[in-house]
N, C-alpha and C positions, 0 to 999 in steps of 0.2 A: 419474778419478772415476766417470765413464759405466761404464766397464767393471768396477766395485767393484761399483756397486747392479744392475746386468745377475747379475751372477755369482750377488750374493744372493737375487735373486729367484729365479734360478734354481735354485740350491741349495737354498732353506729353504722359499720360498712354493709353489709350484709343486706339491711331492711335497704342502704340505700340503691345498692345492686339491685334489688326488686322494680325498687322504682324505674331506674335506668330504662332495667329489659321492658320495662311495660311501654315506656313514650314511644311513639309512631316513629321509624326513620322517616329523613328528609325525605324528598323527591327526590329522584335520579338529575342528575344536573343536565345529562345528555339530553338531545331531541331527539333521538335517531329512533326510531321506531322495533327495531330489535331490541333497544337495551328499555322497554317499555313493560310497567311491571305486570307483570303475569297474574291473569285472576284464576281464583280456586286453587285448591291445591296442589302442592307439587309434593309426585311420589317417587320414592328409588326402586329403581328397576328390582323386584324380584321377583317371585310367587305370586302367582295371583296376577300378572302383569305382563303382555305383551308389548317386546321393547318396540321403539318406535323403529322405522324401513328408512333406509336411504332413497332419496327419489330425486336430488341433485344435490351434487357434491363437487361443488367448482375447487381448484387447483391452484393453489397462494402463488403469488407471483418470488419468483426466487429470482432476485436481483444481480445483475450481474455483479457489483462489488461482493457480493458472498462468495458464488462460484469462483471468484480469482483469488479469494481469500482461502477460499478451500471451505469455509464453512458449512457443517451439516451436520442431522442430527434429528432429534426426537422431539415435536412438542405437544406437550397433550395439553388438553384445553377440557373444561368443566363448562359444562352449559344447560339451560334450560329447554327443553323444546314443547312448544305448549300442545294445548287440544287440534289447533290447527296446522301440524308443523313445523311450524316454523321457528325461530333460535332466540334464545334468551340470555340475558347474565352469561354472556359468553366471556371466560377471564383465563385466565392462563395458571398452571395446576405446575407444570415443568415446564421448565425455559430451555431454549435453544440459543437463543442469540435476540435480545432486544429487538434489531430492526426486523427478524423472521416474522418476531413473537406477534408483532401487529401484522403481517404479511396473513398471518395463518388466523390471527381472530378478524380480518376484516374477511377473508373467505369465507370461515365458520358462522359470519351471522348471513350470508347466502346460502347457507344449505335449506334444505328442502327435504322434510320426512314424512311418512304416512304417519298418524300419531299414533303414541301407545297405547293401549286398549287397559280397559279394565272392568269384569265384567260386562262386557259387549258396549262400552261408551269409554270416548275417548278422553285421556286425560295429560297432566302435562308432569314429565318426569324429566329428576337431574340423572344428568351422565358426563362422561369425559367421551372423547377424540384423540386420535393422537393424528399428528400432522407431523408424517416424516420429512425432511428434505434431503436429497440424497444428491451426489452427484455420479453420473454416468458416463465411464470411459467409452 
């Protein structure tokens, strides 16, 4: 019986996974011009690759029903930052608190980076953020 549903996935599902991966995604449904898709390649920061610079890093508004709720904590955020700085596919990696979570990625597609280098030209690499929210006695 093992070796029947082996055979068929192999057979039928398999070739049709190929096809899948090959068709083009949609469009992004958004208009917002950060979440606009990024040309050429995007590389992970390592070897070979100077990460991109902070050069504005605005501060998510932290609402006052968090603060009386006591809510705080840690979110880290995955994003793109292209050839020119600026933030891409910015999505949420760890959660803090749903209503933060958007606090901290409408900040993170305001930031502002030197871009990353590679080979002396600039290119557009994934990373994470972490967006703490703390409260202070």
């Amino acid at each position: 019986m093992f070796v029947r549903i082996f055979v068929f996935c192999a057979v039928f599902l398999f070739p049709l996974s190929a096809v899948i991966a090959q068709q083009k995604p949609d469009k992004p449904s958004s208009t917002d011009e950060n979440d606009a898709a990024v040309q050429g390649p995007v590389f992970d920061i390592g070897p070979g690759i100077t990460p991109p610079k902070p050069i504005l890093i605005p501060t998510p508004e932290y609402p006052d029903f968090a603060r009386r709720q006591g809510i705080r904590g840690k979110c880290v955020l995955g994003l793109i930052v292209d050839k020119d700085g600026r933030t891409h596919d910015v999505h949420v990696i760890r959660s803090v608190d749903k209503r933060l979570d958007q606090n901290a990625i409408n900040a993170a597609k305001q930031y502002k980076f030197s871009p990353a280098m590679k080979d002396g030209k600039p290119v557009a690499v994934r990373m994470s953020v972490q967006v703490e929210f703390r409260l202070y006695n």
